[in-house]
C-alpha positions as CSV (number, residue, x, y, z in Angstrom):
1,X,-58.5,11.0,-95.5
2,X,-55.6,12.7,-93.4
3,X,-55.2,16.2,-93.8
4,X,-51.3,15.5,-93.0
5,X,-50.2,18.8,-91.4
6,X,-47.2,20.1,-92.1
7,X,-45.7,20.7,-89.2
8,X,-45.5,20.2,-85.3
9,X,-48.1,21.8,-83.6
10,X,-45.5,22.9,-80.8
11,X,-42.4,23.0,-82.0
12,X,-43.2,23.6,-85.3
13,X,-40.6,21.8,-87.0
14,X,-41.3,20.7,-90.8
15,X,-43.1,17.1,-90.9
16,X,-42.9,16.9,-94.6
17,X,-45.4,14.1,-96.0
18,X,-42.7,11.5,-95.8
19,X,-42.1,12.1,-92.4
20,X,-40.9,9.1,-90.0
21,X,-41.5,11.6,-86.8
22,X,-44.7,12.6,-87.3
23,X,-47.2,11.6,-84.6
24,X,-50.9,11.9,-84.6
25,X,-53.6,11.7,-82.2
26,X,-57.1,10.1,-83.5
27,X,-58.3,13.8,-84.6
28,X,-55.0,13.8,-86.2
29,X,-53.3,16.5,-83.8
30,X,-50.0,16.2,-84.9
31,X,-46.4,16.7,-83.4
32,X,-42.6,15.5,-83.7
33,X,-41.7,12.3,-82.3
34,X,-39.2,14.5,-79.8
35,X,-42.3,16.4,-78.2
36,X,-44.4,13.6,-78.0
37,X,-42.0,11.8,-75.8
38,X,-40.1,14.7,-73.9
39,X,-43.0,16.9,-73.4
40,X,-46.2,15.8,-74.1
41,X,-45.0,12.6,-72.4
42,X,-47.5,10.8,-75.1
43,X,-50.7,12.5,-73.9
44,X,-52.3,14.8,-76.6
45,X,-53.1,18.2,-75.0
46,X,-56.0,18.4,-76.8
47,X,-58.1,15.6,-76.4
48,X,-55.9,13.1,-73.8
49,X,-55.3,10.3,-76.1
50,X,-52.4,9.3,-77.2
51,X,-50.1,9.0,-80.3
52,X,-49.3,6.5,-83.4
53,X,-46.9,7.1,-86.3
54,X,-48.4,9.1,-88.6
55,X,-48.7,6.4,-91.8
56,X,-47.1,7.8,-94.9
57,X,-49.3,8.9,-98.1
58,X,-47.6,7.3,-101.2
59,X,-46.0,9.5,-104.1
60,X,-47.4,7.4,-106.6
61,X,-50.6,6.7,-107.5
62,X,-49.9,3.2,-107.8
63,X,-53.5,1.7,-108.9
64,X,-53.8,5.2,-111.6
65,X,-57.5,4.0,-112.3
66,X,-58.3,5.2,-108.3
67,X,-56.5,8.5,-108.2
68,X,-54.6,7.8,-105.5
69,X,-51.0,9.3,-103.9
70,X,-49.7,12.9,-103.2
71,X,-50.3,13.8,-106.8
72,X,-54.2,13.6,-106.4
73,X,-54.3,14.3,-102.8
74,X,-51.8,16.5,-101.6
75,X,-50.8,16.8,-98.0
76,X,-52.0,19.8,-95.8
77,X,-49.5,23.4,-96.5
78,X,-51.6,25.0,-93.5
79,X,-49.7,25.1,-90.2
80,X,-51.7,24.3,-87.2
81,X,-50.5,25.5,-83.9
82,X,-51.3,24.2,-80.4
83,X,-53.6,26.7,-78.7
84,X,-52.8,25.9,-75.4
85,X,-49.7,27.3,-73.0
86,X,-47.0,25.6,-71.5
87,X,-48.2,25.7,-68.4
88,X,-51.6,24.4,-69.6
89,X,-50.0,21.4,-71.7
90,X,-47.8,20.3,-68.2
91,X,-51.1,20.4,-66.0
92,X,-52.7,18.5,-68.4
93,X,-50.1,15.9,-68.9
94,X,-49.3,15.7,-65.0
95,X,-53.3,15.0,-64.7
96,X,-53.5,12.1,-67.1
97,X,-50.0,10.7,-68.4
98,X,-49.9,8.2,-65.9
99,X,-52.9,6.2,-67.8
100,X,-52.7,4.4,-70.1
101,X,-53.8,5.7,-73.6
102,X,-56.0,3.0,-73.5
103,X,-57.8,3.4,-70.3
104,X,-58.2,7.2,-70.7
């Protein structure tokens, strides 16, 4: 199940749990829809994949007899940071972003 951070890992703008801007990588890095595509130019600076929407968890536990939605499985209130530089995030998108996410 998706932790669903909280926020953008370099930005750090809030990516609430009903976020439409959030974007994850497959180990679920996650950042706004503005860094994705302006700076991260839709590589992930951690592992070199790429992004998808980040699917949205439902308030409700609509089927009650699974336990289901936010109320039984909150999202994430730890914010997760990027560990990497600037300078380190640009090299590592020049190297890759012209692959497809795909092909990487």
């Amino acid at each position: 199940m998706l932790e669903i951070r909280p926020n953008c890992e370099l930005c750090d703008c809030d990516l609430g749990p009903q976020s439409a801007n959030a974007m994850i990588c497959t180990y679920e890095c996650t950042y706004c829809k503005t860094c994705v595509e302006a700076v991260l130019e839709n590589v992930c600076p951690t592992c070199g994949g790429g992004f998808e929407k980040r699917p949205i968890r439902p308030k409700k536990a609509w089927r009650a007899d699974l336990n289901l939605g936010l109320g039984n499985h909150p999202a994430s209130i730890k914010r997760v940071h990027s560990k990497f530089s600037s300078a380190d995030i640009a090299a590592h998108v020049a190297r890759i972003k012209g692959i497809a996410p795909k092909d990487r």
